[in-house]
C-alpha positions as CSV (number, residue, x, y, z in Angstrom):
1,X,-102.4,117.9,64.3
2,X,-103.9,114.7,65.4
3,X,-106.3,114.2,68.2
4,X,-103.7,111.6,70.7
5,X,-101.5,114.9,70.0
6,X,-103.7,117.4,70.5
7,X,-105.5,115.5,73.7
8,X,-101.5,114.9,75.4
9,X,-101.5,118.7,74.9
10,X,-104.3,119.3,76.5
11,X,-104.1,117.3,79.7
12,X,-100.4,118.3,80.1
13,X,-101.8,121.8,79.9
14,X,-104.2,121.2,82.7
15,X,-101.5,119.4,85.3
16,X,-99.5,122.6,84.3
17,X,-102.3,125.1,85.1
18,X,-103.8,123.6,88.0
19,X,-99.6,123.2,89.7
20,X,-99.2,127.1,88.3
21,X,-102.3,127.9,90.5
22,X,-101.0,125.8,93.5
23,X,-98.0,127.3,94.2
24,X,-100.1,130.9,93.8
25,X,-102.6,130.3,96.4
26,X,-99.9,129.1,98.6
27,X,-98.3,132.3,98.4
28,X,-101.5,134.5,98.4
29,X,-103.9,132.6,100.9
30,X,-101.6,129.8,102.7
31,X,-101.9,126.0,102.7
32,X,-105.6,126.0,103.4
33,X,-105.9,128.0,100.0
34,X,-104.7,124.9,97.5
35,X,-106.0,122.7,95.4
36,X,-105.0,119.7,97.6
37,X,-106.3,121.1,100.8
38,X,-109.7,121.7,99.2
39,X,-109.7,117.8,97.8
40,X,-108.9,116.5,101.1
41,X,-111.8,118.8,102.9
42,X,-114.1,118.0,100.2
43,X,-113.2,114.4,100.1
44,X,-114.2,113.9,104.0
45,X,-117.1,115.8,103.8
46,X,-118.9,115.0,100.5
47,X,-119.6,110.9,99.8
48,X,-120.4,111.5,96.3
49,X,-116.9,113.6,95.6
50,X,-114.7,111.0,96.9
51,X,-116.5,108.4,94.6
52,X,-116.5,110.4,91.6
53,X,-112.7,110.8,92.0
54,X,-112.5,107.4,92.3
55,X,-114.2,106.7,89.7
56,X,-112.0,109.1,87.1
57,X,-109.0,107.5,88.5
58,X,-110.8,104.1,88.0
59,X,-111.6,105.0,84.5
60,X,-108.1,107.0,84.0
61,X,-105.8,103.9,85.4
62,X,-107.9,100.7,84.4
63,X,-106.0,98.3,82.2
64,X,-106.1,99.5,78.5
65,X,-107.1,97.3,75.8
66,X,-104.4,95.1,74.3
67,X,-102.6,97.2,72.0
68,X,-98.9,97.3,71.3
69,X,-98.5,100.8,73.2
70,X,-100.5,98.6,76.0
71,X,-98.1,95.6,75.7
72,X,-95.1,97.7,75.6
73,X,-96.3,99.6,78.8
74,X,-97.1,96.3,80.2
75,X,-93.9,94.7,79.6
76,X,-92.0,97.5,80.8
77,X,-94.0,98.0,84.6
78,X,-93.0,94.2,84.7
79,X,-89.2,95.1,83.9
80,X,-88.9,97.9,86.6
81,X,-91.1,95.4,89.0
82,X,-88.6,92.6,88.5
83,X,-85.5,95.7,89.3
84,X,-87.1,96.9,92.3
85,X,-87.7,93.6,93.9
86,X,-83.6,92.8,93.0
87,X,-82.6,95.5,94.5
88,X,-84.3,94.8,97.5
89,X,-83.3,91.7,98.4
């Protein structure tokens, strides 16, 4: 197994755990028990957590290097911009 395999495992594994545990502490200890309840507490309450979440998704979402995965990606956000707008207007 290659590691681009073995890494999309791994972080699909992860969403899947940490929704999995959601939808359990919903059940067991309410709303104020879930993972997005805790973000937003800790987010208004802790400086340095907000930035460091901004910082992942900074480093998560931050344009790739041109590659032809990246140019194929970026060609295809334009598409779906370019069908949104027409079917607005």
């Amino acid at each position: 197994m290659n590691i681009v395999k073995l890494t999309q495992m791994v972080v699909m594994a992860f969403i899947a755990s940490v929704l999995i545990y959601d939808v359990y502490a919903v059940f067991q200890g309410g709303t104020t028990a879930t993972v997005s309840y805790t973000v937003r507490v800790w987010a208004s309450e802790y400086v340095a957590f907000t930035f460091g979440i901004g910082f992942i998704m900074g480093h998560l979402f931050w344009p790739l290097r041109t590659t032809p995965q990246a140019e194929k990606l970026k060609l295809r956000i334009i598409e779906l911009e370019a069908l949104i707008i027409e079917k607005e207007s």
